[in-house]
C-alpha positions in Angstrom: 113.6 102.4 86.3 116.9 102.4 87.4 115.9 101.3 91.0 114.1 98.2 89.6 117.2 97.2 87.5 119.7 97.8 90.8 117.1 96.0 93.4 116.9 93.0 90.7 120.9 93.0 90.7 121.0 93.0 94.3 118.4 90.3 94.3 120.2 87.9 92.5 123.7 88.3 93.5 122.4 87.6 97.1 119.9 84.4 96.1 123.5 83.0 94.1 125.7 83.8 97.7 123.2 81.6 98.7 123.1 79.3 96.7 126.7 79.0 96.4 126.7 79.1 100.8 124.4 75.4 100.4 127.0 73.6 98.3 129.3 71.5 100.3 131.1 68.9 99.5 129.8 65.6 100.5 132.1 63.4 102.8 132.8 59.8 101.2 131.6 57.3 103.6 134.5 55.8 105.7 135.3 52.3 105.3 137.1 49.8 107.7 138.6 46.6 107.8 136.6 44.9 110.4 133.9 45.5 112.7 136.3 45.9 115.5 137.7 49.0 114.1 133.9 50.3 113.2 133.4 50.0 117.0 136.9 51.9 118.1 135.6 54.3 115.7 132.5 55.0 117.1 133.6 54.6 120.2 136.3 57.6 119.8 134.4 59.9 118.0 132.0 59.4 120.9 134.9 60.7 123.3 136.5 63.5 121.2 134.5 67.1 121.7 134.7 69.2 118.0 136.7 72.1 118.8 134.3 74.5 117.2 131.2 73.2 118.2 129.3 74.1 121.3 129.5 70.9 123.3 129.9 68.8 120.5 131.2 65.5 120.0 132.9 64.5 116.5 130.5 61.6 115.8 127.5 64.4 115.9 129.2 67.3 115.0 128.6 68.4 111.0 131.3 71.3 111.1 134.0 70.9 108.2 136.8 70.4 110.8 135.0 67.7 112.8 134.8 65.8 109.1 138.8 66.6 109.0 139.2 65.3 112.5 136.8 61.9 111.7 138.9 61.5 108.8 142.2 61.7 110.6 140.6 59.3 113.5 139.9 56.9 110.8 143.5 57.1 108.9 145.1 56.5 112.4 142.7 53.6 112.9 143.8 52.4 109.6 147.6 52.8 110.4 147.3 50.5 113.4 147.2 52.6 116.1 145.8 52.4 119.4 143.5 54.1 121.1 145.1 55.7 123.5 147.8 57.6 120.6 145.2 58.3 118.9 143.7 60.8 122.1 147.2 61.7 122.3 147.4 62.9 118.9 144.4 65.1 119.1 145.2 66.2 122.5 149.2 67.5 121.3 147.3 68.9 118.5 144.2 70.9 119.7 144.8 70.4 123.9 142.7 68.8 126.8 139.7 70.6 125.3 139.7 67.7 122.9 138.6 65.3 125.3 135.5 65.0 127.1 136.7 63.7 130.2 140.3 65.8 130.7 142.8 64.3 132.9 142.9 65.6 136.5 146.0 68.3 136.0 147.4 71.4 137.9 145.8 73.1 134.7 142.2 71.4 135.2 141.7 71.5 139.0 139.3 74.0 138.8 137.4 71.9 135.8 137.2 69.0 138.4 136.6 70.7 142.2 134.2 73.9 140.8 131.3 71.5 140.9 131.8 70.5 144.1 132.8 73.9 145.3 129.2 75.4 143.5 127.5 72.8 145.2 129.4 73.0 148.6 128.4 77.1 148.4 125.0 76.2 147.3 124.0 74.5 150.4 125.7 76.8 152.7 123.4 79.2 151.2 120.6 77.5 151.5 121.2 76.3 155.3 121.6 80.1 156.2 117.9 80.9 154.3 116.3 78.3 156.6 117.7 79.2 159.5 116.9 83.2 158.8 113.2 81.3 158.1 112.9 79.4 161.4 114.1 82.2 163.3 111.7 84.6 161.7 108.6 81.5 162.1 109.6 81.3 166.1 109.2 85.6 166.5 106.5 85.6 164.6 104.9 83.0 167.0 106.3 84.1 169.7 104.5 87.3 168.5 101.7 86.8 168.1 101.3 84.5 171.8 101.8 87.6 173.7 99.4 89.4 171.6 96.9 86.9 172.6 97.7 86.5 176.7 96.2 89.6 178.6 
């Protein structure tokens, strides 16, 4: 009996954690002056990565602190600035990560050349498994000729 009374308990503390886990607030809708802003505002939100998300941009992201960050776009928006201190802003504040095209810095070289490094490896591998092919395609024919002559 006691059992049933504890397993119930532990049922519904867990289904109101849960319930409690759904309720988020819901993020008043942003409004802007013109349509010009609307666009910048798309526009950077497009170009700003959420710093918690996997690969995220802020216009796509749902996590609480890209809402905070969309918010903070749209106040600096609203203040008049461009959009160039508004990247600025979010870069002093949470780094290059921010953005989804970092300058070319001593501290991002190896963001910009390990593509190019990968790929320049990559076909150095792959010239070395050709030749090792033709080279094992000419004794094997070479092979199998003087197996053939008398």
């Amino acid at each position: 009996m006691k059992t049933g009374r504890l397993f119930i308990l532990m049922l519904t503390l867990i289904m109101s954690v849960s319930v409690l886990a759904q309720l988020t607030p819901v993020p008043e809708p942003l409004v802007f002056n013109n349509q010009e802003q609307e666009k910048r505002f798309n526009e950077l939100t497009m170009e700003l990565r959420c710093t918690v998300c996997q690969n995220q941009n802020l216009a796509d992201s749902d996590a609480t602190l890209a809402h905070d960050l969309r918010r903070k776009v749209h106040e600096l928006l609203l203040a008049g600035k461009t959009d160039d201190e508004i990247k600025q802003f979010m870069v002093e504040r949470y780094g290059d990560f921010v953005l989804y095209r970092p300058p070319v810095q001593k501290n991002t070289y190896l963001l910009w050349l390990a593509p190019m490094v990968l790929l320049f490896i990559g076909a150095l591998i792959l010239r070395s498994i050709i030749k090792k092919r033709v080279v094992l395609l000419d004794t094997d024919k070479t092979d199998n000729q003087s197996e053939s002559t008398p």
